[in-house]
N, CA, C and O atoms as a Tinker XYZ file with bonds, in Angstrom:
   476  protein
     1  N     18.680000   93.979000  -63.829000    73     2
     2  CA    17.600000   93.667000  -62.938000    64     1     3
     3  C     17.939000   92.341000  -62.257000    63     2     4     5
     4  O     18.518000   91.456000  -62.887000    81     3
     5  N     17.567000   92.187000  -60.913000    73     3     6
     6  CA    17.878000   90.924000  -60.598000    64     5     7
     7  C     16.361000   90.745000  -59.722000    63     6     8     9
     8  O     15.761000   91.508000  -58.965000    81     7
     9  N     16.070000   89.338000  -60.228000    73     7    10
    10  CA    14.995000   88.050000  -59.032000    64     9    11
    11  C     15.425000   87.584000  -58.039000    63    10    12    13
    12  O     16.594000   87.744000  -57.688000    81    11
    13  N     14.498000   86.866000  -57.341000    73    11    14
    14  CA    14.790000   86.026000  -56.586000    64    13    15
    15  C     14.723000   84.570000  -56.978000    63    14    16    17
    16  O     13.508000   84.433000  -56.839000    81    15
    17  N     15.057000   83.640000  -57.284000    73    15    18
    18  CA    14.433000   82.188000  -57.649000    64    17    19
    19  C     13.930000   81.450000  -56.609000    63    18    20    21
    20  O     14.050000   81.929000  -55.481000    81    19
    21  N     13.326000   80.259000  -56.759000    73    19    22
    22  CA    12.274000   79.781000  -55.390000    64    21    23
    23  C     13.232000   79.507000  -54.508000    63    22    24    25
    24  O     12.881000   79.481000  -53.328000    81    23
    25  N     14.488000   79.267000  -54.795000    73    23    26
    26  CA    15.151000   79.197000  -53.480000    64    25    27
    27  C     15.736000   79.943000  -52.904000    63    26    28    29
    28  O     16.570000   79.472000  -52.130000    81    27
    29  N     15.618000   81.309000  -52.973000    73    27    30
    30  CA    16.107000   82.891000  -53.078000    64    29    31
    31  C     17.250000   82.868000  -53.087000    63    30    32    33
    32  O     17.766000   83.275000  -52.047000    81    31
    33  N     18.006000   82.502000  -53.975000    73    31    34
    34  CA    19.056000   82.543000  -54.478000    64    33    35
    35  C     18.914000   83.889000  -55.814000    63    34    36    37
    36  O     17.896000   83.958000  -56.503000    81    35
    37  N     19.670000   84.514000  -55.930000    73    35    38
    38  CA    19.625000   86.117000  -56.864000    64    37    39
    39  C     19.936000   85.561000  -58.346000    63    38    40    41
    40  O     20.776000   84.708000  -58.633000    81    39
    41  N     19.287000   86.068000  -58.998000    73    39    42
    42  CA    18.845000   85.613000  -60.174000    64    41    43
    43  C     19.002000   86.364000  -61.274000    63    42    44    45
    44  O     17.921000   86.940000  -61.396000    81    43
    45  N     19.950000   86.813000  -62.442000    73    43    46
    46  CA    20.103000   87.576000  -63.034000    64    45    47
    47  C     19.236000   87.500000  -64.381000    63    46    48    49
    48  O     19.143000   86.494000  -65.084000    81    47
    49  N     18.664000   88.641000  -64.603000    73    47    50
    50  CA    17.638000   88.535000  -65.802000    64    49    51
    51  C     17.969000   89.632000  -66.691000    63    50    52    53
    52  O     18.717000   90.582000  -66.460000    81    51
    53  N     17.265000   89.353000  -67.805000    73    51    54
    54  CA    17.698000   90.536000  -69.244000    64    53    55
    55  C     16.380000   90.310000  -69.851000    63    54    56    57
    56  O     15.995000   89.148000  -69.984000    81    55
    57  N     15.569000   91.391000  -70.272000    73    55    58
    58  CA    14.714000   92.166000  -71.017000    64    57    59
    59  C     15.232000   92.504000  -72.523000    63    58    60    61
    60  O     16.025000   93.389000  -72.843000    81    59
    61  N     14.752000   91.818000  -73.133000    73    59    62
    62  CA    15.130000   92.272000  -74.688000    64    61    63
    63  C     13.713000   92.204000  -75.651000    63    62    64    65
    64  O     12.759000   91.570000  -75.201000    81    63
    65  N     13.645000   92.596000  -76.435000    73    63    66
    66  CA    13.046000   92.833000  -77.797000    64    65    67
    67  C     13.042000   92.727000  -79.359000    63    66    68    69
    68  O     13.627000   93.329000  -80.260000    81    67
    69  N     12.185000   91.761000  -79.301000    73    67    70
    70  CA    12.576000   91.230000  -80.785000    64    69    71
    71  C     12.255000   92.285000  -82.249000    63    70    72    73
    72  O     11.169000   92.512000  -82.781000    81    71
    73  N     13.362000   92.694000  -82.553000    73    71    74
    74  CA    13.013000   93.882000  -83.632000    64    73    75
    75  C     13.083000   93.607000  -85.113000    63    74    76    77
    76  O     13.612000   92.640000  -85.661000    81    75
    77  N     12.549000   94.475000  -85.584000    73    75    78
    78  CA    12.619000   94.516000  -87.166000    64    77    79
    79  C     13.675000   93.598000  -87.908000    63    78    80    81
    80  O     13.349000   92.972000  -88.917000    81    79
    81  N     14.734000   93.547000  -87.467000    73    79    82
    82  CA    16.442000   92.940000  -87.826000    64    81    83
    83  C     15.793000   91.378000  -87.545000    63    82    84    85
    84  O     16.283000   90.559000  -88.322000    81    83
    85  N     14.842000   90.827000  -86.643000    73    83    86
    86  CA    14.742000   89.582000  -86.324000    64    85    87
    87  C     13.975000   88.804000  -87.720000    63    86    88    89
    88  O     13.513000   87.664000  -87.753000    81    87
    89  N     14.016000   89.911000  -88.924000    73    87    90
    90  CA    12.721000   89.383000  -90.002000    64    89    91
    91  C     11.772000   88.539000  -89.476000    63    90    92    93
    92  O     11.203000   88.721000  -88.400000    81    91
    93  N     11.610000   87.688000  -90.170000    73    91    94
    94  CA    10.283000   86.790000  -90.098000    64    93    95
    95  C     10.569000   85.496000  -89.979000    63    94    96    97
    96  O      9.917000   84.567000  -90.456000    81    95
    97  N     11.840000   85.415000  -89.148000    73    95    98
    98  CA    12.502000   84.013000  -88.679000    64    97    99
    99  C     11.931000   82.969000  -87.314000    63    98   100   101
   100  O     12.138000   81.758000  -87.239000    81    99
   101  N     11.459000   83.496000  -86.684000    73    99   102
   102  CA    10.952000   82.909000  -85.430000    64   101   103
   103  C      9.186000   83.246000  -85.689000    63   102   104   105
   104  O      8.502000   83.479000  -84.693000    81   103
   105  N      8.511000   83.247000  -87.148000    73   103   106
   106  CA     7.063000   83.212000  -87.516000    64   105   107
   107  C      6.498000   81.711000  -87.330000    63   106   108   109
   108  O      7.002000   80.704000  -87.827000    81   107
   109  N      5.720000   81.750000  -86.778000    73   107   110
   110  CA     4.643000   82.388000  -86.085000    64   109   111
   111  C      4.992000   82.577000  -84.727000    63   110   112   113
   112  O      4.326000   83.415000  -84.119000    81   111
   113  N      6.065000   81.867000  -83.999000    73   111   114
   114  CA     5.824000   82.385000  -82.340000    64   113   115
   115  C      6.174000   83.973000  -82.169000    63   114   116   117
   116  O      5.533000   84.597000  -81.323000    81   115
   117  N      7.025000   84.551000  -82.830000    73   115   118
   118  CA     7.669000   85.426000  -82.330000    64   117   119
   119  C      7.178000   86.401000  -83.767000    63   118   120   121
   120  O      6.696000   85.834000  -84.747000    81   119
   121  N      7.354000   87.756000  -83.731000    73   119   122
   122  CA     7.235000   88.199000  -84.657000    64   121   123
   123  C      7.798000   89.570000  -84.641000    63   122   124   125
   124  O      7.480000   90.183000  -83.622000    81   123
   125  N      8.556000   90.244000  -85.488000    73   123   126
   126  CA     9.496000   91.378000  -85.541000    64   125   127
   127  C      8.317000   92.533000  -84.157000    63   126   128   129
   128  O      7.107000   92.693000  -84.313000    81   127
   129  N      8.989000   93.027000  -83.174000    73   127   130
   130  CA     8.623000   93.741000  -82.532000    64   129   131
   131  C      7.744000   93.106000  -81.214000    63   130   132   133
   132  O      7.195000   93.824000  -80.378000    81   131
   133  N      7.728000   91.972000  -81.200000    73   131   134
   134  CA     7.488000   91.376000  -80.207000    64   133   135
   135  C      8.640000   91.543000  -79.141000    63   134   136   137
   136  O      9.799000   91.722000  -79.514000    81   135
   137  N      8.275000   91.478000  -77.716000    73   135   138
   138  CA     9.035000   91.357000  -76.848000    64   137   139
   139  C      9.757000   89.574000  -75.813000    63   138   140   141
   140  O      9.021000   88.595000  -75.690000    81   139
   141  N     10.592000   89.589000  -75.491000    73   139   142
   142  CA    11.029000   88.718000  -74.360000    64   141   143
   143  C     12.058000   89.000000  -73.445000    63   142   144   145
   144  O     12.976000   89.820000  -73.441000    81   143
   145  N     11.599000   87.921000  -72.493000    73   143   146
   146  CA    12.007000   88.606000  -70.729000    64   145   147
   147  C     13.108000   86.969000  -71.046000    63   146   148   149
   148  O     12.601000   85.891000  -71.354000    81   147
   149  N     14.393000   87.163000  -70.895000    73   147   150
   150  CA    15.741000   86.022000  -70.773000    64   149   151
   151  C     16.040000   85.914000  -69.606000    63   150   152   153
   152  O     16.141000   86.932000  -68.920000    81   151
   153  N     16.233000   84.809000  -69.135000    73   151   154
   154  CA    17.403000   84.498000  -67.879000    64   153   155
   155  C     18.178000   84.005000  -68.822000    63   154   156   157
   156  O     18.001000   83.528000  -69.943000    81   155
   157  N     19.579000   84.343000  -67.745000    73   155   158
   158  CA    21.037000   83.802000  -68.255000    64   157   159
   159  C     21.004000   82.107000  -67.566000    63   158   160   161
   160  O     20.653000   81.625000  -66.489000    81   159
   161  N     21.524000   81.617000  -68.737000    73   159   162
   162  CA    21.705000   80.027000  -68.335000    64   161   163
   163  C     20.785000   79.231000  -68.030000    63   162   164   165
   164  O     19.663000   79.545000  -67.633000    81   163
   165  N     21.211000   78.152000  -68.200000    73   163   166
   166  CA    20.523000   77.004000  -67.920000    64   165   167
   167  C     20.904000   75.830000  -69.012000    63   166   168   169
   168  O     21.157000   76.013000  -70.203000    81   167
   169  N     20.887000   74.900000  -68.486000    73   167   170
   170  CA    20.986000   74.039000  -70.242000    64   169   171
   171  C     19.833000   74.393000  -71.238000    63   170   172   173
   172  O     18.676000   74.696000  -70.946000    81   171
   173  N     20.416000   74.285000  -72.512000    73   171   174
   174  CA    19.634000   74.511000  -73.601000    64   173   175
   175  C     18.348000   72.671000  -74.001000    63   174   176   177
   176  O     18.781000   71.520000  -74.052000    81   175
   177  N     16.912000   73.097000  -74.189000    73   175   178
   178  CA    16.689000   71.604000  -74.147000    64   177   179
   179  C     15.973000   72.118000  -75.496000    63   178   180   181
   180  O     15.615000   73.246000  -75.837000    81   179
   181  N     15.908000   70.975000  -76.078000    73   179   182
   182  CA    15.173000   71.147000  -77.467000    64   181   183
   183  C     14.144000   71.563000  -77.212000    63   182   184   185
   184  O     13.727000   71.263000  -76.094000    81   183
   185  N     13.183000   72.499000  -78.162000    73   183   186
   186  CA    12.124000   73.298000  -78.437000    64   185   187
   187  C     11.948000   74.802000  -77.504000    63   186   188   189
   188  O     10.991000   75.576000  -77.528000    81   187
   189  N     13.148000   74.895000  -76.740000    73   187   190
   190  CA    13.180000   75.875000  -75.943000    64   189   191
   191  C     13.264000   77.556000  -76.892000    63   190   192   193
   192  O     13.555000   77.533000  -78.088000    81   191
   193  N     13.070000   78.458000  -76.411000    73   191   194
   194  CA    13.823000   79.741000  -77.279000    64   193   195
   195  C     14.566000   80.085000  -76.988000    63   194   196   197
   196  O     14.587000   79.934000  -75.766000    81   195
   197  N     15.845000   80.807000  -77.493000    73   195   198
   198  CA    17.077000   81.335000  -76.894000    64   197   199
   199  C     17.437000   82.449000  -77.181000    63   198   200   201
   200  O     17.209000   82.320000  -78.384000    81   199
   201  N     17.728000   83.228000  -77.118000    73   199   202
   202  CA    18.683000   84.697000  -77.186000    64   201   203
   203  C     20.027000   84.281000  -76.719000    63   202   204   205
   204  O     20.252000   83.733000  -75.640000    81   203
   205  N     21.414000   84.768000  -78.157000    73   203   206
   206  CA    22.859000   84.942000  -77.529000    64   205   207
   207  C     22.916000   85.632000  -79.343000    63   206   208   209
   208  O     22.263000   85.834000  -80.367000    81   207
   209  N     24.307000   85.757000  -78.651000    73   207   210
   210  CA    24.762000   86.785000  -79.735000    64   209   211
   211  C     25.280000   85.952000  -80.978000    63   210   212   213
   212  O     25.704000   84.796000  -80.947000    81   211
   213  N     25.113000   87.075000  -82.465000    73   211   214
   214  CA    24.686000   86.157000  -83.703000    64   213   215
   215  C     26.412000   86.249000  -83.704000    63   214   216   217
   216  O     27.146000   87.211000  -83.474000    81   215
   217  N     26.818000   84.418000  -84.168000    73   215   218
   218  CA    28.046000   83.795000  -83.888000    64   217   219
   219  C     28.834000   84.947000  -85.497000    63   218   220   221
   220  O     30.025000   84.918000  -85.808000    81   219
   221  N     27.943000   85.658000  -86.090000    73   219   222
   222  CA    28.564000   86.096000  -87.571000    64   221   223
   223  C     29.106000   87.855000  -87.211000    63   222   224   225
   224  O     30.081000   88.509000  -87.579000    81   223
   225  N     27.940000   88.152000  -86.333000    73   223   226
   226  CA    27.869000   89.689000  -85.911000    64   225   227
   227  C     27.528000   89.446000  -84.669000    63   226   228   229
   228  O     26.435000   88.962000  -84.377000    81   227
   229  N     28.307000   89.715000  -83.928000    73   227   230
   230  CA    28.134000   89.788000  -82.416000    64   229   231
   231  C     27.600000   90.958000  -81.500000    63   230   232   233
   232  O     27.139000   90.751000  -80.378000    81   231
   233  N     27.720000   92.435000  -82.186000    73   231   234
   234  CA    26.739000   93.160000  -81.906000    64   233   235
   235  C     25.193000   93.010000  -82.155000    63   234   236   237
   236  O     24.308000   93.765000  -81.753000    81   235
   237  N     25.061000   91.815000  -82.943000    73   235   238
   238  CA    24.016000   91.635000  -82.898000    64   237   239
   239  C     23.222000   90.337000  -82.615000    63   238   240   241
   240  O     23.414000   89.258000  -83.177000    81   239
   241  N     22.192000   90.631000  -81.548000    73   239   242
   242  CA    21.691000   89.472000  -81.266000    64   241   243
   243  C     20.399000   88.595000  -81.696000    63   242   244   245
   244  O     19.355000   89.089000  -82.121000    81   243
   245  N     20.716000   86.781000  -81.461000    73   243   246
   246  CA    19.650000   86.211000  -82.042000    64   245   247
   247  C     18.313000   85.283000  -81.034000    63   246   248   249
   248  O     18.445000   84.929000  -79.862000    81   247
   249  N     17.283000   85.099000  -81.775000    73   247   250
   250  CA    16.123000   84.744000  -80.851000    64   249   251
   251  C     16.209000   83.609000  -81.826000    63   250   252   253
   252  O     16.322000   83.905000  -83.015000    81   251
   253  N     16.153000   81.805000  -81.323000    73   251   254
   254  CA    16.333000   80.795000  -82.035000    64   253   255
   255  C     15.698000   79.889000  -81.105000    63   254   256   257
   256  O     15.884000   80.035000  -79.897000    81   255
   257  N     15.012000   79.029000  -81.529000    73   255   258
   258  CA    14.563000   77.550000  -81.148000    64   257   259
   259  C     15.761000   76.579000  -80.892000    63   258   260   261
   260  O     16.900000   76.576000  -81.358000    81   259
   261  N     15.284000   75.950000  -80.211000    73   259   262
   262  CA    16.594000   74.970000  -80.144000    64   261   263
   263  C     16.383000   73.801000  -80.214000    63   262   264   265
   264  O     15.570000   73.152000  -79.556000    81   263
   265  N     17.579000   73.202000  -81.557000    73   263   266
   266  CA    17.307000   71.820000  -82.584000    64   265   267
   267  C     17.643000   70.804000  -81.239000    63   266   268   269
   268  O     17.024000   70.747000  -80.176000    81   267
   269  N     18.805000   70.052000  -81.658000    73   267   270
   270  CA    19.894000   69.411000  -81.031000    64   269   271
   271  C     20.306000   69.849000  -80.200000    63   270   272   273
   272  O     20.446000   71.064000  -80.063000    81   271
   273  N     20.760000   68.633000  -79.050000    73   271   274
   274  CA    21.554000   69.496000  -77.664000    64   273   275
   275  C     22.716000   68.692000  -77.819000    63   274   276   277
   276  O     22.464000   67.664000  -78.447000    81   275
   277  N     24.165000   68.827000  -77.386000    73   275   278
   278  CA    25.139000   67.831000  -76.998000    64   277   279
   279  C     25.885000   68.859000  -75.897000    63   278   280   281
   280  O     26.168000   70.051000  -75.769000    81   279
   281  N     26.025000   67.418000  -75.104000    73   279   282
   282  CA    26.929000   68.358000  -73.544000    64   281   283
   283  C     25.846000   68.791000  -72.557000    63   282   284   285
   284  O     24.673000   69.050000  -72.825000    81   283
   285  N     26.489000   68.826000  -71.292000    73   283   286
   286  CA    25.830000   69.875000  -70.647000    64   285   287
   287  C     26.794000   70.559000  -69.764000    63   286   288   289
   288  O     27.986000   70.273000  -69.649000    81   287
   289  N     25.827000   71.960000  -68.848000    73   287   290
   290  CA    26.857000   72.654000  -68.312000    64   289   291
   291  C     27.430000   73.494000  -69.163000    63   290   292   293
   292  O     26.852000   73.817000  -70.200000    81   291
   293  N     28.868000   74.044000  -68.777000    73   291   294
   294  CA    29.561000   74.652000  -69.414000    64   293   295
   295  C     30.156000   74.391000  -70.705000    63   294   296   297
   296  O     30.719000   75.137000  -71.507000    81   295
   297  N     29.890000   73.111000  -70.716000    73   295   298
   298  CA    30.144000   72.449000  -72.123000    64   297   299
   299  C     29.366000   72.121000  -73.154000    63   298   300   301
   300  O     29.734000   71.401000  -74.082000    81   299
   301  N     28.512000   72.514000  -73.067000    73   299   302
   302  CA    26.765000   72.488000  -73.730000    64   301   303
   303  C     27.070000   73.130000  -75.059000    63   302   304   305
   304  O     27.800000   74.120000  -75.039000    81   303
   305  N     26.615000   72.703000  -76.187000    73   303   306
   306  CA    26.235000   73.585000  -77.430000    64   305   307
   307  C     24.926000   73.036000  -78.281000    63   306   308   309
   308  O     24.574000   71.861000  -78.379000    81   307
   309  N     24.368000   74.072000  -78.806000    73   307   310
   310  CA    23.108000   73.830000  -79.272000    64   309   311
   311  C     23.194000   74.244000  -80.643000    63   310   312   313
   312  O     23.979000   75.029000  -81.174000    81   311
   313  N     22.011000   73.408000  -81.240000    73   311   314
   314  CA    21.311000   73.759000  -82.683000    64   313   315
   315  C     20.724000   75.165000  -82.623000    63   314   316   317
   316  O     20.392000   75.630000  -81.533000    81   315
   317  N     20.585000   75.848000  -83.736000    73   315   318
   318  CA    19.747000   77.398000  -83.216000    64   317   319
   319  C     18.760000   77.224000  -84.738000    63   318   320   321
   320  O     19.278000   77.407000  -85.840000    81   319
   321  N     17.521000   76.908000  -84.595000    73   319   322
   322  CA    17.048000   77.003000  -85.538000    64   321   323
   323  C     15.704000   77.795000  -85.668000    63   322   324   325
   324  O     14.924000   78.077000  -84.758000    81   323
   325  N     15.604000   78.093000  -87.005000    73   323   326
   326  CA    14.506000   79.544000  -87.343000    64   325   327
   327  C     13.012000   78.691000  -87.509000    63   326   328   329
   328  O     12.841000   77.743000  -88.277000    81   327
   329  N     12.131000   79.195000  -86.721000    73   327   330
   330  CA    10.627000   78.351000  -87.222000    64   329   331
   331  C     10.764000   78.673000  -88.316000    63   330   332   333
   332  O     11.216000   77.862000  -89.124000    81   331
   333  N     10.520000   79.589000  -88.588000    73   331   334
   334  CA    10.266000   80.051000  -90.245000    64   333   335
   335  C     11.837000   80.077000  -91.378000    63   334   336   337
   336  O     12.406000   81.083000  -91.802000    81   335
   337  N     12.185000   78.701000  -91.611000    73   335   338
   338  CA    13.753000   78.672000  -92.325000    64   337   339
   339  C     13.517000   79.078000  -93.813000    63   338   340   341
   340  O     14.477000   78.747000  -94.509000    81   339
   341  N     12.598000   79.648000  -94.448000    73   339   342
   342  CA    12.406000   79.828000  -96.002000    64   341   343
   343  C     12.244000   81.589000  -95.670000    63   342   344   345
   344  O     12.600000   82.444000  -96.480000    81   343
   345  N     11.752000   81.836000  -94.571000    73   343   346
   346  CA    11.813000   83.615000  -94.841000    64   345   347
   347  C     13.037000   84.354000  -95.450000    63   346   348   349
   348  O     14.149000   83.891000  -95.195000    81   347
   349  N     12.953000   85.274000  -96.099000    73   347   350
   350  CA    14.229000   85.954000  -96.463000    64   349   351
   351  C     15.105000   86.480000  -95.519000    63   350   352   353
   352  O     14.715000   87.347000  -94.737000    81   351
   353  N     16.195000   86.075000  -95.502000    73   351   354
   354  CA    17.328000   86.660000  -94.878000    64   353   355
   355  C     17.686000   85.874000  -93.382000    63   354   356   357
   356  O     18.215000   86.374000  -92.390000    81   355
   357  N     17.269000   84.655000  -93.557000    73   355   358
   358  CA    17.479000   84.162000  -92.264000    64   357   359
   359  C     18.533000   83.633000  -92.096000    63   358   360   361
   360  O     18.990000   82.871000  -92.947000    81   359
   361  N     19.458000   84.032000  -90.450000    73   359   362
   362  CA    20.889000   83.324000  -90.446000    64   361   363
   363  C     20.185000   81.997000  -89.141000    63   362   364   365
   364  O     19.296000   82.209000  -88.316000    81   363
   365  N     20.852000   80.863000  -89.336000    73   363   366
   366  CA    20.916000   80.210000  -87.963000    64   365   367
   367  C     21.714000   79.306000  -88.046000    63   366   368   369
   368  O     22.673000   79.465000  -88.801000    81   367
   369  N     21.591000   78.210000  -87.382000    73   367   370
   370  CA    22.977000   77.012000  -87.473000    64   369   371
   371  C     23.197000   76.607000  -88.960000    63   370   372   373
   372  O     24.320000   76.340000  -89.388000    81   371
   373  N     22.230000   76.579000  -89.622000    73   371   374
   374  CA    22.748000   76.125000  -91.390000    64   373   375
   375  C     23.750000   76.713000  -91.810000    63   374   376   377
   376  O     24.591000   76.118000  -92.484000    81   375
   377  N     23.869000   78.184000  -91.444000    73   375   378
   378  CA    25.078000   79.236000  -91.834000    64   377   379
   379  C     26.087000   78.828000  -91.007000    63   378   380   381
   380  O     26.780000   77.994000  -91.589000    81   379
   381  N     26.611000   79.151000  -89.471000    73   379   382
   382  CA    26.894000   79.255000  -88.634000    64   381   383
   383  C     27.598000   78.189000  -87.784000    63   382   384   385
   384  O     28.789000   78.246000  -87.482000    81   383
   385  N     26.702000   77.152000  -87.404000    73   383   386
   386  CA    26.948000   75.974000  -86.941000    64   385   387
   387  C     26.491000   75.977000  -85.579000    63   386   388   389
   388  O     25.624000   76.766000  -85.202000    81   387
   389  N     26.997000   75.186000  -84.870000    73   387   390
   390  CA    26.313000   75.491000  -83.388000    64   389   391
   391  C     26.735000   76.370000  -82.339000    63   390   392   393
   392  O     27.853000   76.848000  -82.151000    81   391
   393  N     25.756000   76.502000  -81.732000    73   391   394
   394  CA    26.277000   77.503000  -80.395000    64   393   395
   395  C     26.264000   77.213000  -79.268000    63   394   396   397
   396  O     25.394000   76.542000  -78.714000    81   395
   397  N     27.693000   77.905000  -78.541000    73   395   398
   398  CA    27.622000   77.327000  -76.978000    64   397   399
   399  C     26.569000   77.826000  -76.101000    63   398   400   401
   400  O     26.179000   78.927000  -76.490000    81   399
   401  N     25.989000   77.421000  -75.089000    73   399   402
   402  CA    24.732000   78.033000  -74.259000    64   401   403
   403  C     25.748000   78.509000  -73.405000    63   402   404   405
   404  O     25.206000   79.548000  -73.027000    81   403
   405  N     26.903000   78.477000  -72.801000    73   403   406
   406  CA    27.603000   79.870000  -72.190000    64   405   407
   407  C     27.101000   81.147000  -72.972000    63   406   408   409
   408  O     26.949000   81.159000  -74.194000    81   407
   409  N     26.902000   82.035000  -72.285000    73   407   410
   410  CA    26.329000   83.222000  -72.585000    64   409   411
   411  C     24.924000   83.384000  -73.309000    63   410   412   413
   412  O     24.447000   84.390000  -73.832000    81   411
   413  N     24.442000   82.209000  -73.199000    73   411   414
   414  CA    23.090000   82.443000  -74.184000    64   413   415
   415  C     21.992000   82.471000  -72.865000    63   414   416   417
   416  O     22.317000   82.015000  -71.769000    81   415
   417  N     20.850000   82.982000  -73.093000    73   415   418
   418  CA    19.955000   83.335000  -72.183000    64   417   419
   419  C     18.545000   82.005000  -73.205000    63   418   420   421
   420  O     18.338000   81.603000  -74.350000    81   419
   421  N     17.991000   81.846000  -71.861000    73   419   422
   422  CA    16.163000   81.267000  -72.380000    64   421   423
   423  C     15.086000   82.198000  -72.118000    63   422   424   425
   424  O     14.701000   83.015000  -71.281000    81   423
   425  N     14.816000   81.736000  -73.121000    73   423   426
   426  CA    13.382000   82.652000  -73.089000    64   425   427
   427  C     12.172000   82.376000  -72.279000    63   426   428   429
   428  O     11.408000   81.511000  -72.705000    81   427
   429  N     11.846000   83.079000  -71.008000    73   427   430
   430  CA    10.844000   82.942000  -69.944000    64   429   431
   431  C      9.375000   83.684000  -70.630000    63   430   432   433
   432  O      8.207000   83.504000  -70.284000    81   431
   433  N      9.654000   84.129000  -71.178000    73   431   434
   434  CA     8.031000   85.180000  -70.851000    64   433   435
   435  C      8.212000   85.669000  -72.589000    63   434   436   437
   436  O      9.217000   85.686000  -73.299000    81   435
   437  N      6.812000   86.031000  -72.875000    73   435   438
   438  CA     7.349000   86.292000  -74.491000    64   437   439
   439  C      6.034000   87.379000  -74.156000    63   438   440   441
   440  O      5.172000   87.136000  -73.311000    81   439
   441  N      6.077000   88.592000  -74.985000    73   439   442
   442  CA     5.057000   89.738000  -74.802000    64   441   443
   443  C      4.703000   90.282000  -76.120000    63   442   444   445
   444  O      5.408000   91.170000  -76.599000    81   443
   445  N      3.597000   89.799000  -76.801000    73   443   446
   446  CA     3.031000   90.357000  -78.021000    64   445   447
   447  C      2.787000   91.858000  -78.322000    63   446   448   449
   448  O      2.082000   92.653000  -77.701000    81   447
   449  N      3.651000   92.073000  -79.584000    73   447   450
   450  CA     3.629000   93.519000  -79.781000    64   449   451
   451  C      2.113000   94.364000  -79.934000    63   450   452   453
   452  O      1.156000   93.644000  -80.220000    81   451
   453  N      1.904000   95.512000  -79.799000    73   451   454
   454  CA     0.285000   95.885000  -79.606000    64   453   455
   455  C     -0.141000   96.574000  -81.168000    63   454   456   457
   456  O      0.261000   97.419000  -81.967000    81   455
   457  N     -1.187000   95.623000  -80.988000    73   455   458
   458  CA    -1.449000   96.070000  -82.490000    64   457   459
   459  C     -1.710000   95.065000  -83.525000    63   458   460   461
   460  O     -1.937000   95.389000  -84.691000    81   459
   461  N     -1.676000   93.561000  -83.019000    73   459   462
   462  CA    -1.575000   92.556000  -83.709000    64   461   463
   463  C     -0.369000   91.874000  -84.312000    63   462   464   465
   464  O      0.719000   92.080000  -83.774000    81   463
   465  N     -0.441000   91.071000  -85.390000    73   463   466
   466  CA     0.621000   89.909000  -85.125000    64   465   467
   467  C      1.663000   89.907000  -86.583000    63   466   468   469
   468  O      2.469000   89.047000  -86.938000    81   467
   469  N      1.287000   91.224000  -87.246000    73   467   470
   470  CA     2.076000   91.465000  -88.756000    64   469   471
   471  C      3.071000   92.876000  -88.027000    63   470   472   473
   472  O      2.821000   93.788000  -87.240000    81   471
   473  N      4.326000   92.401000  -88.835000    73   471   474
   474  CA     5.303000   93.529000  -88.604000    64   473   475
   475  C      5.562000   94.486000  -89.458000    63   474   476
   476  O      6.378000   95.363000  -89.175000    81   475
């Protein structure tokens, strides 16, 4: 899908969905089956959300807050951390370490799953 941005310049966007696999790591903002709308890029700034692919399994992707910034641009890497760091099964920078914001998307728009706020 592509936007326009205010300066109509074309704007590439990605639609994803936070699923079951996301456990109960991003609790309370986010919650397994919740949705979010990503643009690609931008610098990563602390407290932002992010989607890029998990640095362990790369088919699979992660939805993370963001700790620490160092760099910017193409040289940018970020903290990726879980609101909820005691839920079971959570990977993020503690495992991992940091991640580059090349290829990582922010999170614009977040869409509550229907039905209420337990997964």
């Amino acid at each position: 899908m592509m936007l326009l941005n205010c300066s109509g310049e074309r704007t590439s966007v990605s639609a994803t969905t936070v699923n079951s696999r996301a456990e109960d790591s991003m609790r309370p903002a986010l919650n397994p089956g919740d949705g979010v709308l990503a643009l690609r890029g931008g610098d990563p700034r602390r407290g932002q959300i992010r989607v890029f692919p998990d640095p362990t399994l790369p088919s699979r992707w992660l939805v993370k807050r963001v700790g620490d910034v160092r760099g910017t641009g193409r040289c940018a890497t970020f903290e990726a951390r879980s609101d909820n760091p005691r839920a079971p099964g959570v990977v993020d920078s503690r495992q991992f370490g940091w991640v580059p914001a090349v290829g990582s998307y922010r999170v614009v728009w977040t869409v509550k799953r229907p039905g209420g706020r337990d997964g």
